[in-house]
C-alpha positions in Angstrom: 1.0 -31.1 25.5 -0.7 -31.5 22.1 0.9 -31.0 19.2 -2.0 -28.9 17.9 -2.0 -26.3 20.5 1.5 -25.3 19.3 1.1 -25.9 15.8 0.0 -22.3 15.7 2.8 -20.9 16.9 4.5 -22.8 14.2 6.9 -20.4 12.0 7.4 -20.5 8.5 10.5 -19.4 6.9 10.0 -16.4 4.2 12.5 -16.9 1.3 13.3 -14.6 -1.6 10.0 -15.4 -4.1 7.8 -15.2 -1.3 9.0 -11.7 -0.5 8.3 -11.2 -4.4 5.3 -11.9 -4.5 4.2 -9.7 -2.1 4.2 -6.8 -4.4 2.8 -8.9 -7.5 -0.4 -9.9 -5.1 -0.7 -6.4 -4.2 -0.1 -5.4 -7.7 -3.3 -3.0 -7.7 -1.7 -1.3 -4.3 1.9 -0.7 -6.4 0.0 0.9 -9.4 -1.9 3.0 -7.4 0.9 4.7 -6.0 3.2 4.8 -8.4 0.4 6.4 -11.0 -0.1 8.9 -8.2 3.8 9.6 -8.1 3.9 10.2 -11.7 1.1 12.5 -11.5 2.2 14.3 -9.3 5.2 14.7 -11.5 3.5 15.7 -14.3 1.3 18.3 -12.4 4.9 19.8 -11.2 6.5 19.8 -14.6 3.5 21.0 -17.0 0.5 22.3 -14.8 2.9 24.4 -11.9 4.5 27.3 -13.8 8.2 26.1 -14.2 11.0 27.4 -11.7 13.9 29.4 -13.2 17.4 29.6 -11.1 20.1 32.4 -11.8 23.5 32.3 -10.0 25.5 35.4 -9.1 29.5 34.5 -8.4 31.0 37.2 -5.9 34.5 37.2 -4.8 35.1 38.6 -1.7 38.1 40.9 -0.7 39.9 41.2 2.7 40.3 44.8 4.1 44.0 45.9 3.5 46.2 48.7 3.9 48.0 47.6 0.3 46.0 46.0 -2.2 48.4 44.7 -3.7 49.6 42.2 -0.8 48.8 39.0 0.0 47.3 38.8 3.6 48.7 35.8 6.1 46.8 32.6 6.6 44.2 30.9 4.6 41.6 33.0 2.2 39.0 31.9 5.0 41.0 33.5 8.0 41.5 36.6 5.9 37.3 36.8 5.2 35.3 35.4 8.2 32.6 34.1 5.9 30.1 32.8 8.1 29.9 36.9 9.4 29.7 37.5 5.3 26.7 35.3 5.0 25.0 36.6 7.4 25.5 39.9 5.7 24.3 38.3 2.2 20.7 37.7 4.0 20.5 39.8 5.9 16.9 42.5 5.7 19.2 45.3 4.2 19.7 43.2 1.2 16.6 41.4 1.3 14.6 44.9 0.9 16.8 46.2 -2.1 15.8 42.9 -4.0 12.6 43.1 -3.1 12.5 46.6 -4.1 13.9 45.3 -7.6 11.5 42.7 -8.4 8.9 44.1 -6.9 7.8 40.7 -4.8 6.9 40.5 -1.0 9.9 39.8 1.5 8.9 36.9 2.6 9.0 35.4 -1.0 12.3 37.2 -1.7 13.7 35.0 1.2 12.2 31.9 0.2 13.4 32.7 -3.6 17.2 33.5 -2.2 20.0 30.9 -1.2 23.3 32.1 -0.6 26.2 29.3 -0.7 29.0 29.9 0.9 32.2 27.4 0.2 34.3 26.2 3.0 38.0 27.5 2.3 37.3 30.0 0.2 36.4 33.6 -1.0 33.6 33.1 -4.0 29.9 33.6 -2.5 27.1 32.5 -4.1 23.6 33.7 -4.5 21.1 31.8 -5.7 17.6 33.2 -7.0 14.5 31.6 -8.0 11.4 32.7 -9.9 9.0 32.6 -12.2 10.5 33.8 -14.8 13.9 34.7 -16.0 13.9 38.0 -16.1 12.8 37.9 -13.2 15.3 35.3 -11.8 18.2 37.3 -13.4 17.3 40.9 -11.6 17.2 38.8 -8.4 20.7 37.0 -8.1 21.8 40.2 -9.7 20.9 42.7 -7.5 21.2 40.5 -4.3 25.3 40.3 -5.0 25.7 44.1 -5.6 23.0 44.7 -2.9 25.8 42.4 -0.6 28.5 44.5 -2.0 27.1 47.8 -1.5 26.0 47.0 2.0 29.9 45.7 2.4 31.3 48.8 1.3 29.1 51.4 3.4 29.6 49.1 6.8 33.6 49.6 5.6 33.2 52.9 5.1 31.6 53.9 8.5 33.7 51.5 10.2 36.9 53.9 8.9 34.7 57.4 9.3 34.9 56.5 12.7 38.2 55.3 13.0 39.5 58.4 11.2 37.4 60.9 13.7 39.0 59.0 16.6 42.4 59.6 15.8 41.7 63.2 14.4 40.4 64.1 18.0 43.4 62.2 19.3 45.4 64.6 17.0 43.8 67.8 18.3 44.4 67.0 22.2 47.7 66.3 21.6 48.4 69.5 19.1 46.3 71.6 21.7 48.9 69.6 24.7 52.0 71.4 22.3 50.8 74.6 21.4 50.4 74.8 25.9 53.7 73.3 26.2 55.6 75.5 23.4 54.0 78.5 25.3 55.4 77.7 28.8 58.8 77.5 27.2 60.9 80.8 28.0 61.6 83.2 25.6 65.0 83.9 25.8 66.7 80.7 25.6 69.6 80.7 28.0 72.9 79.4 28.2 72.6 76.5 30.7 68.6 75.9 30.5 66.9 75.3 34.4 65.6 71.7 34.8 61.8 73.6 34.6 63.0 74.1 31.1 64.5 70.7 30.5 61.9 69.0 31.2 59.5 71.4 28.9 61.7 70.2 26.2 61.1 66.5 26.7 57.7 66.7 26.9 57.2 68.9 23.9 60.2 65.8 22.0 57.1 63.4 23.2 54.3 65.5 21.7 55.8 65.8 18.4 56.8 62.0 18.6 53.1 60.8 19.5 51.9 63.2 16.9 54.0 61.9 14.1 52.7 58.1 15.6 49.4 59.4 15.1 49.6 61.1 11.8 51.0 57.9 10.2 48.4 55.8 11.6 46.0 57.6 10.2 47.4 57.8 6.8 47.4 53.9 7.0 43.6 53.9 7.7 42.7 56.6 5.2 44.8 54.5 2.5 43.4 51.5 3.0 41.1 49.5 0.3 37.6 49.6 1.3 36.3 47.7 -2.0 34.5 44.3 -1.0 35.2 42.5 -3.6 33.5 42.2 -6.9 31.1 40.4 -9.0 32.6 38.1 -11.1 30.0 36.0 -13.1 26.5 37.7 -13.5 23.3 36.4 -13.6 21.9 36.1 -17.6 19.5 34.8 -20.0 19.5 31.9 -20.7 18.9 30.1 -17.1 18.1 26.5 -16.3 14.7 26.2 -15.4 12.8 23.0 -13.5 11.1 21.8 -17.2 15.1 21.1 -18.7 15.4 18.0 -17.3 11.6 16.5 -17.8 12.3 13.2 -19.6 14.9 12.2 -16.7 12.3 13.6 -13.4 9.9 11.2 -15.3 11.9 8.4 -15.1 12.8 9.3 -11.7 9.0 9.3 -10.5 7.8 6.6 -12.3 10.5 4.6 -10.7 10.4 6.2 -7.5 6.5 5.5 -7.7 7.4 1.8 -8.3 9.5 1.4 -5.5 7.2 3.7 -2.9 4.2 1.2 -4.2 5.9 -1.6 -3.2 7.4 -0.4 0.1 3.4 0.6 0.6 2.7 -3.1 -0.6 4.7 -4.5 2.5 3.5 -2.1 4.7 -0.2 -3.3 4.0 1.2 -7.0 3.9 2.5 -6.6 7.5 -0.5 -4.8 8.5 -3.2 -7.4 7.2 -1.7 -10.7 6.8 -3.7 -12.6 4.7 -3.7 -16.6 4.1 -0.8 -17.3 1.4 0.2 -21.2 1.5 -1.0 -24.3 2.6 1.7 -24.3 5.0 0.5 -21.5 6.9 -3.3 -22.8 6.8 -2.0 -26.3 8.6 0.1 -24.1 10.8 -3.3 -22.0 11.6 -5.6 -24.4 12.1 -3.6 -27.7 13.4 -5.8 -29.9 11.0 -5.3 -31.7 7.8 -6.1 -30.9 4.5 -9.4 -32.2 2.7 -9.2 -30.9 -0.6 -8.5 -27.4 -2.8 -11.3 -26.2 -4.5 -10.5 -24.2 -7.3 -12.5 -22.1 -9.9 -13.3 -22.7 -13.5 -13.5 -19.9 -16.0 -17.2 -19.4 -15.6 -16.4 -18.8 -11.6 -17.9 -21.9 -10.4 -15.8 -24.6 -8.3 -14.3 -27.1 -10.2 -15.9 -30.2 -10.2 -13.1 -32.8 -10.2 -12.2 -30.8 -6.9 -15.6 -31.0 -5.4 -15.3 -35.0 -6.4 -12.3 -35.3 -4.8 -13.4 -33.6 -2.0 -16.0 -36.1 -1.2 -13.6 -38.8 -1.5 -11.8 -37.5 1.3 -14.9 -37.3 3.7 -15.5 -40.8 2.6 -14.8 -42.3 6.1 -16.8 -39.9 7.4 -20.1 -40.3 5.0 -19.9 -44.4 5.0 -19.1 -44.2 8.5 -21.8 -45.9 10.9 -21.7 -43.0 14.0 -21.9 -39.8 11.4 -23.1 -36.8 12.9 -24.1 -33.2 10.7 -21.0 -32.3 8.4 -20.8 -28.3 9.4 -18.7 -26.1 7.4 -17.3 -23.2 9.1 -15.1 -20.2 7.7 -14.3 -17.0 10.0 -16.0 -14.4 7.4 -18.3 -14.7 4.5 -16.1 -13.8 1.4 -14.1 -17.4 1.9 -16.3 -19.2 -0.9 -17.6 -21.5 1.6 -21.4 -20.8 0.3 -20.1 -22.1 -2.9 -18.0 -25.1 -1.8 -21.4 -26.2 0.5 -23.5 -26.4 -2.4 -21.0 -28.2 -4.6 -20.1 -30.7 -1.9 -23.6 -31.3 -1.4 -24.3 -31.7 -5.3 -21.1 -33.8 -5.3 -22.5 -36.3 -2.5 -26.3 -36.4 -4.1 -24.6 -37.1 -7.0 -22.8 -40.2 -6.5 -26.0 -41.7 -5.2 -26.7 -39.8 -1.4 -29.6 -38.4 -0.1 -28.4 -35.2 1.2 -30.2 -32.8 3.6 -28.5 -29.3 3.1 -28.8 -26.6 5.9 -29.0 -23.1 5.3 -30.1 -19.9 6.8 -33.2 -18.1 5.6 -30.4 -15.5 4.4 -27.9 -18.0 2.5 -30.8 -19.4 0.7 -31.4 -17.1 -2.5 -27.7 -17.7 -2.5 -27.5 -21.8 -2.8 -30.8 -22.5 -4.7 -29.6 -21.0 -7.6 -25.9 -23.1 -7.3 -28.4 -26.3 -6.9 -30.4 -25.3 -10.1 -27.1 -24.9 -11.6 -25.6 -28.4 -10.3 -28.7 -30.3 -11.4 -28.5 -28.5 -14.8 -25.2 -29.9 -15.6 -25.8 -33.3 -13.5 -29.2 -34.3 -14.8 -31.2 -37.1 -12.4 -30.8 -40.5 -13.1 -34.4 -42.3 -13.0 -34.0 -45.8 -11.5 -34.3 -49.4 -12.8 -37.9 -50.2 -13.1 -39.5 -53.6 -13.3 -42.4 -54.1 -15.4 -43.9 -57.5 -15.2 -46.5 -58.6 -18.1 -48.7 -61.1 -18.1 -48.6 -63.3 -21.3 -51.7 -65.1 -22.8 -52.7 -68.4 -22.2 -52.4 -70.7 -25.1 -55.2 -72.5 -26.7 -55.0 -76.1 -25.7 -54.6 -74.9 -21.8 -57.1 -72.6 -22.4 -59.8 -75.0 -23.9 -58.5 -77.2 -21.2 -59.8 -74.8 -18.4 -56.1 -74.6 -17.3 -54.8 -71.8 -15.6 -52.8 -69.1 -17.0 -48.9 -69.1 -18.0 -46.1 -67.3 -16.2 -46.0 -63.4 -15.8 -42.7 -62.4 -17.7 -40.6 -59.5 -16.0 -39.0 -57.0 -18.1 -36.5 -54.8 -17.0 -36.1 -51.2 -18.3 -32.3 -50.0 -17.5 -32.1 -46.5 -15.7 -32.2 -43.7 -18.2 -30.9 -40.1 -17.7 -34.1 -37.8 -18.6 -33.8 -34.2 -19.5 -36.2 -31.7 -16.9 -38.9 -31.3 -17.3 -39.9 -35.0 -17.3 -42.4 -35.2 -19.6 -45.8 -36.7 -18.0 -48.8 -37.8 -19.2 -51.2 -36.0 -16.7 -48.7 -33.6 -14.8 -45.3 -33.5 -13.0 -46.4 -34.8 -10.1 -48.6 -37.7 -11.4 -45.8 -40.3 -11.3 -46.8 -41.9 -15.0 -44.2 -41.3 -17.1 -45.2 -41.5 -20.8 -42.5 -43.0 -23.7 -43.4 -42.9 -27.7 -43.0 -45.9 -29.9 -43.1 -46.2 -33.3 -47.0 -46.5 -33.3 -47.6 -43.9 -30.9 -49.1 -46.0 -28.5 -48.4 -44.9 -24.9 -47.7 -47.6 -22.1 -48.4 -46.4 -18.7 -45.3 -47.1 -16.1 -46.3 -46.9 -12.3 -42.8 -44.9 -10.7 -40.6 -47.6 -8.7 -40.2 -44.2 -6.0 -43.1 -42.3 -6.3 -41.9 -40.1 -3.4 -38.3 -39.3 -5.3 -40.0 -38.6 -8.2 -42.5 -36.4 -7.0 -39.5 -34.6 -4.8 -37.4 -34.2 -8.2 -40.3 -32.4 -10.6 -41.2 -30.2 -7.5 -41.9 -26.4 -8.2 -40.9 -24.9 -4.8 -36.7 -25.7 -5.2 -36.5 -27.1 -2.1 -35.8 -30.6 -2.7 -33.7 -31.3 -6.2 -32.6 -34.5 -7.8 -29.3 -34.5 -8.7 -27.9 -37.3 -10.6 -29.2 -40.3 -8.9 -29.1 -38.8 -5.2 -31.7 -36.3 -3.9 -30.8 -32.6 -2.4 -33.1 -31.3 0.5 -32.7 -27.7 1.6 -34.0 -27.2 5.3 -33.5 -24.9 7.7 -30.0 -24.9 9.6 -31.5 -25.3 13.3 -34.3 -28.4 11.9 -33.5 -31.7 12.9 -31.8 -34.0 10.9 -33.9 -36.7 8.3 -32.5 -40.1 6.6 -29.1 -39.7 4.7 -26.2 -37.0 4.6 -27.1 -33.8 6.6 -24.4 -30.8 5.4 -24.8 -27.6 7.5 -23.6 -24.4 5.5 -23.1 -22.3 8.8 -22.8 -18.9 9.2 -19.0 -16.8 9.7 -18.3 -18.2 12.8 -16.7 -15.3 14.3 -20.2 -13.5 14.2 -22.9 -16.2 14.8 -22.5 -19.1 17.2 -25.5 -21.0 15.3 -23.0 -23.3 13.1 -21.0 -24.2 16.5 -23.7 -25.7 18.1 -24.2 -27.9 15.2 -20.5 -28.9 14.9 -20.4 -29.8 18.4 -23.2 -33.0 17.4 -20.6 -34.3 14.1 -18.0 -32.7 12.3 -16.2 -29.3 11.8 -14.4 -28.6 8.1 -12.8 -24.9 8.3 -13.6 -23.5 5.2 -10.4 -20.9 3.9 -9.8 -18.8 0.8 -6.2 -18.0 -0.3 -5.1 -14.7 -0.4 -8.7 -13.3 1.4 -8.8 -15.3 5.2 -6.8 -13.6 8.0 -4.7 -15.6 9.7 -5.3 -13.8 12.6 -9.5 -14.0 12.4 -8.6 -18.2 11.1 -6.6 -18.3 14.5 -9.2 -16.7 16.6 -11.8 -19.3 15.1 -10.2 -22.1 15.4 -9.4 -21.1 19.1 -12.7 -20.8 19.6 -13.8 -23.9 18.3 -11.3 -25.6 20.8 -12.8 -24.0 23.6 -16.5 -24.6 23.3 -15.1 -28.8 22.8 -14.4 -28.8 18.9 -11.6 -30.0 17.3 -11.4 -29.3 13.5 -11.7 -32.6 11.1 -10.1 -30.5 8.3 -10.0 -27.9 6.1 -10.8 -26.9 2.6 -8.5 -23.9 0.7 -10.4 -21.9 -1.7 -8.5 -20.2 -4.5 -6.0 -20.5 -7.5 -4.4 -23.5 -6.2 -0.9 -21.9 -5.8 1.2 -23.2 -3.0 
């Protein structure tokens, strides 16, 4: 198996500043959110109308025959207090605070909370509003509409207690008066058993009556009072606006830490191109160079330099094919690292025929303009032979003339446009001497020179090298041929190229996929081409 096909598959270990960075990358995300957190707290603290909360404290009271005793068990034996809460909300007492504050019932139940404590007897209603007036009628008249309702379901419970026994009562009084009456009139000495047992059942009667009468005295003695509300609502109440400097805190840090957790989210979502590592990892090629940006937002040119230093083997090679450089999308700078390459190449002496599509064009040109601006051409050596007078003895002599004397001007970096004597194209190139005499000097490369001083941009002269921009799909000339292709992922054109010389995957940091630098490198394995390398694009952090 080769080591490149599982080089993808390679993992990278993530350690703690890695995961920190995440957030700093995505800085823009983190503010985002977190200015959205905090405005949405200061919407609910100065836009909303604030929220004021009043608390009613009601003690609750068993049901006892002595008020003064202390019923058996815990307090929440004695009171079953989940029945009392359900009594607390119940529509009863829902109504008579809605009747108070004059709101809907639905917003009455939504305003009231009633907190019941495990283990104890205190009840606590809880009512929110507006205002606090407002908020102080509701808890208010919630725990005496609790208590009232209370009382009146005590008080029928013991009406109808008290009617049961005083039936109870009469049937057995109404069984006594019939029994007294069947008794004889004139008791006798030695009564008949008829009369005995007359006398037994009226001994029963009275008993069961006296039963009954006591019982009922217990029930018509007992304490019906519910209990009683021990801490009223009143002005003043907290309201949601008290606290403001702390809930700001609160969201601005809450907003911080929700930004990043979005931050990671969108990290694991869209995993971008963060280290060299992962680019070797992705691609299964070597790296050629980093090409970073100067201020002005141009690539550096030391990097470019560098860069063609590594494709030396390639350019001085004797079997060189196109150089095509490939990226998966078209914001990966490779437009830019194309043209600089290029100018790089023509500049250390090359004749370079740069490909482009009719699209990338108005794109280049002006990065070739720009190139030859600050990497003026070079005009070569030229030789200028002179012919020097015959002397006078040879001459009288009929001799022949002396030696031609060659002169040789250095190469000279001119400033465009090269000034001319009849045009840019004429290929005399005038110089002024102290005389002002002009010397006419035939161009060693007429062709070059003609090429440079064109009007048309398509062929420049940079440094002592010559730039040609053709058309991607033309065939290749004399010298370098550099293909800027199109995003591979989209347009096949660039392959084709790359399958005739060499592949350099072009890769910004921080921008490329690694799942779209994946795909394209899988494809370029499949149609028969292996990466030569790869060029990063960014800040040059690894």
């Amino acid at each position: 198996m080769d080591v490149t096909d599982v080089a993808p598959a390679r993992q990278n270990p993530v350690g703690l500043v890695e995961l920190a960075r995440v957030p700093l990358r995505r800085w823009r995300t983190v503010l985002g959110v977190a200015a959205a957190v905090l405005l949405a707290v200061l919407v609910y603290l100065f836009v909303l109308p604030a929220t004021y909360t009043a608390t009613t404290a009601v003690v609750i009271r068993p049901v006892v025959t002595d008020p003064f005793s202390v019923p058996s068990g815990g307090a929440d034996r004695a009171v079953n207090m989940t029945a009392e809460s359900g009594i607390a909300t119940s529509n009863d007492v829902i109504d008579k605070v809605a009747a108070i504050t004059g709101r809907d019932t639905k917003e009455v139940a939504d305003a009231l909370e009633v907190e019941t404590p495990v283990g104890g007897q205190v009840m606590r209603f809880n009512y929110a509003a507006h205002s606090e007036r407002e908020a102080v009628q509701g808890a208010n008249g919630a725990g005496q509409a609790y208590l009232d309702l209370r009382r009146g379901i005590y008080e029928n419970q013991r009406a109808a207690v008290l009617k049961s026994y005083d039936d109870t009562i009469a049937v057995v009084t109404a069984q006594r008066t019939t029994t007294q009456r069947s008794l004889p009139s004139q008791p006798a000495d030695s009564p008949s058993p008829r009369t005995s047992a007359l006398l037994d059942q009226l001994r029963a009667l009275n008993d069961q009556l006296a039963t009954l009468a006591e019982q009922r005295s217990k029930i018509a003695s007992a304490d019906l009072s519910p209990g009683s509300i021990t801490s009223a609502a009143r002005e003043p109440i907290p309201s949601s606006r008290d606290a403001a400097p702390v809930i700001l805190v609160a969201g601005l840090l809450g907003g911080l830490l929700l930004g990043a957790l979005v931050a990671f989210a969108r990290e694991s979502l869209d995993r971008r191109l963060r280290t060299t590592a992962e680019a070797v990892a992705a691609i299964g090629a070597p790296l050629l160079g980093t090409v970073r940006r100067n201020r002005g937002g141009h690539p550096d040119e030391s990097d470019l330099r560098y860069l063609a230093l590594a494709l030396a083997r390639w350019v001085d090679g004797p079997h060189r094919g196109p150089l095509v450089l490939l990226s998966s999308s078209a914001n990966d700078g490779r437009e830019q690292v194309t043209g600089g390459l290029a100018a790089a190449l023509a500049g250390a002496g090359h004749e370079v025929q740069l490909g482009v599509t009719p699209e990338s064009l108005d794109r280049i040109r002006p990065l070739m303009l720009d190139a030859q601006r600050r990497n003026p051409p070079v005009e070569p050596a030229r030789v200028i032979r002179q012919r020097q007078p015959a002397t006078a003895p040879a001459a009288a002599a009929g001799g022949t003339a002396g030696p031609e004397e060659t002169a040789v001007i250095p190469a000279v970096r001119k400033p465009r446009p090269y000034p001319t004597a009849d045009g840019p194209n004429s290929g005399v190139y005038r110089s002024a001497t102290n005389e002002e005499k002009t010397q006419a000097i035939p161009a060693s490369r007429p062709a070059a020179a003609g090429a440079g001083a064109r009007t048309d941009g398509q062929e420049l002269r940079i440094g002592s090298g010559t730039v040609r921009l053709v058309e991607l799909h033309a065939l290749p000339g004399g010298g370098l041929t550099v293909l800027d292709a199109p995003p591979a992922l989209h347009d096949e054109r660039g392959v084709r190229a790359a399958r005739e010389g060499r592949a350099v995957v072009v890769a910004a940091r921080d921008r490329t996929r690694i799942a779209e630098l994946v795909r394209l490198v899988e494809r370029l394995r499949a149609v028969g081409v292996e990466p030569f390398g790869f060029v990063l694009t960014g800040d040059g952090r690894d």
